[in-house]
C-alpha positions in Angstrom: -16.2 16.0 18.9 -18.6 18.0 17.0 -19.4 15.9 14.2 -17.8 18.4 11.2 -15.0 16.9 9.3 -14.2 13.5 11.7 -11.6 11.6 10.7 -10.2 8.6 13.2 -7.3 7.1 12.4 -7.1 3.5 14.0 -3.2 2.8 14.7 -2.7 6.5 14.3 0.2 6.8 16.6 2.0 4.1 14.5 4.8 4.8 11.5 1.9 4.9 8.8 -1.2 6.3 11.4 1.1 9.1 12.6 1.9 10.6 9.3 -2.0 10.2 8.3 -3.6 12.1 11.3 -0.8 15.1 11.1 -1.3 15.2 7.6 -5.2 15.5 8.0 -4.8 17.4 11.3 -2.9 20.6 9.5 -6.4 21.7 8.4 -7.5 23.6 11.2 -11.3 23.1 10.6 -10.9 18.9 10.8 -11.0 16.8 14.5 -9.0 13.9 13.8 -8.8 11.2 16.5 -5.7 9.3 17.3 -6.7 5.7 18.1 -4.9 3.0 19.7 -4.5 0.5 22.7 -1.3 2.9 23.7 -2.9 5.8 25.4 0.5 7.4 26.0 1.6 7.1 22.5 -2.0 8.7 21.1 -1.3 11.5 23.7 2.3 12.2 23.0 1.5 12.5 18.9 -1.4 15.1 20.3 0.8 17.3 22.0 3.6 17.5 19.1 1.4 17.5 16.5 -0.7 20.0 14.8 -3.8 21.1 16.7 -7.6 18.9 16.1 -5.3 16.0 17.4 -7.5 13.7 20.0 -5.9 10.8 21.6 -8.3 8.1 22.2 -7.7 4.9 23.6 -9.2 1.6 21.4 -9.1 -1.7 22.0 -10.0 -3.6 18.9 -10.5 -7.2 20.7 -13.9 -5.1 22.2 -15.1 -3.9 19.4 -18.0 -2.3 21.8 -15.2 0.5 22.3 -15.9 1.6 18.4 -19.5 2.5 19.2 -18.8 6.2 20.9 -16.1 6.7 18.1 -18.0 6.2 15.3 -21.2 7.8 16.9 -19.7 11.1 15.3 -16.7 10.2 12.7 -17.2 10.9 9.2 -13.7 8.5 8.2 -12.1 6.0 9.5 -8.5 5.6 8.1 -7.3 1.8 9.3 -3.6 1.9 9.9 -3.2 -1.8 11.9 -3.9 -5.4 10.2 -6.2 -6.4 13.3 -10.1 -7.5 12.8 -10.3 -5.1 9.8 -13.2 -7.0 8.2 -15.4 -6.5 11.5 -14.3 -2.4 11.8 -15.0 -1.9 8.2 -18.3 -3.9 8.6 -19.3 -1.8 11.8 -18.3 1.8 9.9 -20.4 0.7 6.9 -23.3 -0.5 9.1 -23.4 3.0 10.3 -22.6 5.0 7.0 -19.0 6.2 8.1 -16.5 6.2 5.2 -13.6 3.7 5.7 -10.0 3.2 4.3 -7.8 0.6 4.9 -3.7 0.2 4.1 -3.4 -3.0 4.7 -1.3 -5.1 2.1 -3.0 -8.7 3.3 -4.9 -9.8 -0.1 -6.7 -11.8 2.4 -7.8 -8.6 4.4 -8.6 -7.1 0.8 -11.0 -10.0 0.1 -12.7 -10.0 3.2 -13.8 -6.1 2.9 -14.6 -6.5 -0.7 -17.4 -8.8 0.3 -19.1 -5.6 2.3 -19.7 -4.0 -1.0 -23.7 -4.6 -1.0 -23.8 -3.6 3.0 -21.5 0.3 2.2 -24.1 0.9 -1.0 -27.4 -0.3 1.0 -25.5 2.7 3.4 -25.1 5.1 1.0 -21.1 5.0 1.9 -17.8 4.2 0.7 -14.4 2.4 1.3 -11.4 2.3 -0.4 -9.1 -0.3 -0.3 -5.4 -1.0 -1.6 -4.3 2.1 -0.1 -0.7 3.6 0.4 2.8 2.1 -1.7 2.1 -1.4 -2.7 -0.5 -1.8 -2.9 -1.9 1.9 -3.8 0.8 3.9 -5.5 1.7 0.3 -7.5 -2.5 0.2 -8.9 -2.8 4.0 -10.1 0.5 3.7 -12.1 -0.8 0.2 -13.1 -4.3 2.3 -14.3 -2.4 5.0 -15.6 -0.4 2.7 -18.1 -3.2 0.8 -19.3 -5.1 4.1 -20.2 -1.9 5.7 -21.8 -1.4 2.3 -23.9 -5.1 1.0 -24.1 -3.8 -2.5 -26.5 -1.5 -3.5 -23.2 -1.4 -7.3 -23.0 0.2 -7.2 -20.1 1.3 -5.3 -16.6 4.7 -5.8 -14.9 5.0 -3.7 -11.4 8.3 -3.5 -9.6 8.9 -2.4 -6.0 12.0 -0.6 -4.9 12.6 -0.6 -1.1 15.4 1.5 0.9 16.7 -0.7 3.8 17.0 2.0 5.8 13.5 3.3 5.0 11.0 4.6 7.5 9.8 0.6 7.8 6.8 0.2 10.7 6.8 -3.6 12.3 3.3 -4.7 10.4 5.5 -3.8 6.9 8.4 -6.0 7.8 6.5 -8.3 9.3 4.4 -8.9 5.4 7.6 -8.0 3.7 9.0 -11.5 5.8 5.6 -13.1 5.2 6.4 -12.6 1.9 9.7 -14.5 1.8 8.7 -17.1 3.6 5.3 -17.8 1.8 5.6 -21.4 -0.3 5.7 -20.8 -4.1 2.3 -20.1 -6.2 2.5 -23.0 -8.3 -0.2 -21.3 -10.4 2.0 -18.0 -11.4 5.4 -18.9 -13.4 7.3 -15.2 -13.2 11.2 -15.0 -13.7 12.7 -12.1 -12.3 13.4 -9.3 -14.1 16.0 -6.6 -15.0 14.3 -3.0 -15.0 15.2 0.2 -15.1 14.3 2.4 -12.2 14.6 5.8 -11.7 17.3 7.3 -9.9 19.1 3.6 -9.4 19.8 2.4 -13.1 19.0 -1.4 -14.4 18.2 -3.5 -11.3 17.5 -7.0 -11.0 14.0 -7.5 -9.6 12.6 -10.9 -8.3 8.8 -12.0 -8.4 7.1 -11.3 -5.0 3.5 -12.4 -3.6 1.9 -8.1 -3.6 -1.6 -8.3 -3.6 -2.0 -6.3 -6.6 -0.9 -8.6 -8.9 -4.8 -10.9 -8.1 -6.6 -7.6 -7.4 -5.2 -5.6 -10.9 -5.3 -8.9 -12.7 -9.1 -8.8 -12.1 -9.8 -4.6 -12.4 -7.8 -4.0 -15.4 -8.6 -7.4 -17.3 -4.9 -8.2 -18.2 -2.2 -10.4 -16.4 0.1 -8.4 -14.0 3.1 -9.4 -12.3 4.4 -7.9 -9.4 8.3 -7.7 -8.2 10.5 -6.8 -5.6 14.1 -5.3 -5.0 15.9 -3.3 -2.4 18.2 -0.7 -3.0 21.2 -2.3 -1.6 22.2 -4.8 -4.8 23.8 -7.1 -2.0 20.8 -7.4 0.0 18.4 -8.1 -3.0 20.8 -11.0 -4.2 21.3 -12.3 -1.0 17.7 -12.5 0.8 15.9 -14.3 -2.7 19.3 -16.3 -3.0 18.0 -17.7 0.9 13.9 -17.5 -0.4 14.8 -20.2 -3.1 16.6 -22.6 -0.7 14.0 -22.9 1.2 15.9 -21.1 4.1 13.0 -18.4 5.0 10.7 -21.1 4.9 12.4 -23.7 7.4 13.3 -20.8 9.5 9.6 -19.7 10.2 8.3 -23.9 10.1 11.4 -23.9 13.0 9.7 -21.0 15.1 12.7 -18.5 13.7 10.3 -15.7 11.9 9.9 -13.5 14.7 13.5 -13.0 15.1 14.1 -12.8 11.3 11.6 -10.1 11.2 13.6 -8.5 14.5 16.8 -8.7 12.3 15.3 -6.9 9.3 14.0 -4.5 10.9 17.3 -3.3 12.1 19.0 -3.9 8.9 20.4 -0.1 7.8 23.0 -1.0 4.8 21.4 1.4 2.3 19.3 4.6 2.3 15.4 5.4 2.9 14.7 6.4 -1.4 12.3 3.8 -2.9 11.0 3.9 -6.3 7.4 2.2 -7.7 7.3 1.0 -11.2 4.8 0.1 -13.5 4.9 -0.8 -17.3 2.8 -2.2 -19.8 3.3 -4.0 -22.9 0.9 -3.8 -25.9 -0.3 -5.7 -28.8 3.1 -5.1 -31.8 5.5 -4.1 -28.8 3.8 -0.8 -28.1 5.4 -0.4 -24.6 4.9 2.6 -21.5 6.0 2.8 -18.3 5.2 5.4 -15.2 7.0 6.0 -11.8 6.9 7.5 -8.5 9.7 8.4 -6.5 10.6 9.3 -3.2 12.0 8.9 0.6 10.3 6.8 3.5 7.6 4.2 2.6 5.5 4.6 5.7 5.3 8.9 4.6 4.2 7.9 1.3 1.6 5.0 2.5 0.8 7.9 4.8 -0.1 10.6 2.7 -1.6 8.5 0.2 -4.2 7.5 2.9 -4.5 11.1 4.0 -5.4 12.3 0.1 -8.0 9.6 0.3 -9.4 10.1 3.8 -9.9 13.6 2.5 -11.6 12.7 -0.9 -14.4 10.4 1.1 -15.0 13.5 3.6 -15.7 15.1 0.3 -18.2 12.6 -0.4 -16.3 12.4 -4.2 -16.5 8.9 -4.3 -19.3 6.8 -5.0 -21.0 4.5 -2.4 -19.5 0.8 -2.5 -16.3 -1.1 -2.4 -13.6 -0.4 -4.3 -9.9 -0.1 -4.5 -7.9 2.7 -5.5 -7.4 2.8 -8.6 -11.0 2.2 -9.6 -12.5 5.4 -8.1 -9.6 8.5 -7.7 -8.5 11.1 -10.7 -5.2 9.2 -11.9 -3.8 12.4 -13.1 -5.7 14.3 -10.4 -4.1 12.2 -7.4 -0.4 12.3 -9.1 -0.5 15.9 -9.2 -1.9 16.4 -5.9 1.3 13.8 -4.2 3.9 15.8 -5.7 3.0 18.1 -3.1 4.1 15.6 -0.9 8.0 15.2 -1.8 6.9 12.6 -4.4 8.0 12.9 -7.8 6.6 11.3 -11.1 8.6 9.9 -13.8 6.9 8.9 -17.2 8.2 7.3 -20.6 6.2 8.2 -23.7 4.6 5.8 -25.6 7.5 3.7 -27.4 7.7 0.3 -29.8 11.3 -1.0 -29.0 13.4 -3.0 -30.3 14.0 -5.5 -27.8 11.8 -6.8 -25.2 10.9 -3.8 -22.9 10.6 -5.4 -19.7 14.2 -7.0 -20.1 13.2 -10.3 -18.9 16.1 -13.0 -18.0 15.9 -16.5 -19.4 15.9 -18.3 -15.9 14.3 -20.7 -14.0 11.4 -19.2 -12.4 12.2 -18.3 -8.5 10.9 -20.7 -6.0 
């Protein structure tokens, strides 16, 4: 490694790591490592990918095995959920960049606490990185600046059950269904319009951007979840407020649920992320991004990012997403990624724009 342009992608063999290094590695001038405990894997993504690919084997219970990797890495892009507090800590010790797309609002916390160490570094991360959260806290931003009165932020999640899902996003995505209620946080679900699937029903679901935007953007957000098969949606959150996800994992069972979703293929691989905000007399906007494969979009996302910090166009410190890129500037920039952006201009409706139902919050 020489030192110019090193970006290491930690899990970058996996459905999200993968699309990350190839999507750094197409500029010919970059070295991006592949890093993993799966040798084979690293080496096989090396030889189909594009060229500056360099497998490198990491085992991240001996975090001694960072210390030659970061000895010349400008970035590190963190594609697993595995000690990410102590490889952030030990990139920012040493003034390397770091990005993380992990979905964990426990994760999040723990790396926010490192913002005195990456500033006494002269460095920067960037946290809530890829769909949700990522995509979910620039369109949150970008409807707070186009409506600056909003009162409050309602995000909604669109999954395709045949999507591009890797096993750490089902695995949350089930973590998430079987997590006890948050007595705190009343939500109902929802009906909202999404683009390219009509009005969908969408229920309240733990994302971690509804604490982390609540506190960046200064008003209350809510976050919510669908899937693209109807049947599927009504079906899973019919179980989540029995109690059935819940019993299932007390019982042992959440390994095999997530086994079972992760083979589930009764729609297609399009997801949609929403964001809209109300405002003080109604005023009302929403904005959306749209596209196939979750993992590609989490992905490139990263990638955009990774490439920002190699830039040194960010400012030394903590932060997520939303608080440091170009809104407009990033949204441009993914449509050249198969991502389209949908937008509604600034409207006072009639009736209330979020299309609430009057029912008894989910449990």
């Amino acid at each position: 490694m020489t030192g110019r342009g090193v970006a290491v992608v930690i899990g970058g063999y996996g459905a999200v790591g993968r699309v990350v290094a190839t999507t750094l590695g197409r500029d010919s001038a970059r070295e991006v490592v592949v890093a993993g405990r799966d040798l084979a894997r690293a080496e096989a993504l090396a030889r189909s990918g594009p060229g500056g690919l360099i497998p490198h084997r990491l085992n991240l219970d001996d975090l001694r095995g960072l210390d030659g990797l970061l000895a010349d890495a400008d970035v590190v892009v963190m594609c697993v959920e595995h000690r990410n507090e102590a490889v952030a800590r030990a990139c920012l010790e040493r003034g390397v960049s770091y990005v993380d797309t992990s979905a964990s609002a426990d994760v999040l916390a723990g790396i926010e606490r490192l913002d005195a160490t990456a500033k006494r570094a002269g460095t920067a991360a960037v946290l809530s990185v890829g769909l949700a959260p990522g995509l979910t806290n620039v369109l949150a931003r970008r409807c707070v600046g186009r409506l600056p009165s909003a009162t409050s932020v309602d995000v909604t999640i669109l999954l395709g059950t045949a999507g591009d899902h890797g096993p750490d996003s089902v695995r949350w995505t089930m973590a998430g269904l079987t997590a006890p209620p948050d007595r705190t946080r009343r939500p109902t679900r929802a009906r909202v319009e999404l683009p390219g699937f009509g009005v969908r029903t969408a229920y309240p679901f733990p994302f971690s951007d509804q604490h982390t935007l609540t506190r960046t953007l200064g008003v209350p957000v809510t976050t919510r979840l669908c899937f693209d098969s109807g049947a599927v949606t009504a079906a899973l959150f019919r179980l989540r407020s029995t109690g059935a996800f819940r019993l299932a994992d007390r019982l042992g069972g959440a390994g095999l649920l997530t086994g079972v979703s992760s083979r589930l293929r009764l729609g297609g691989d399009r997801f949609v992320v929403h964001a809209s905000a109300t405002g003080e007399g109604g005023g009302h906007v929403w904005s959306a991004v749209t596209g196939r494969r979750e993992c590609h979009a989490t992905g490139v996302v990263a990638a955009e990012i990774a490439t920002g910090l190699l830039g040194r166009r960010y400012p030394a410190g903590v932060r997520h997403i939303d608080q440091i890129v170009d809104v407009d500037e990033l949204l441009t920039t993914l449509q050249r990624h198969d991502l389209a952006v949908h937008e509604q201009p600034l409207s006072v409706p009639a009736e209330p724009p979020t299309g609430r139902m009057p029912t008894t919050p989910e449990g």
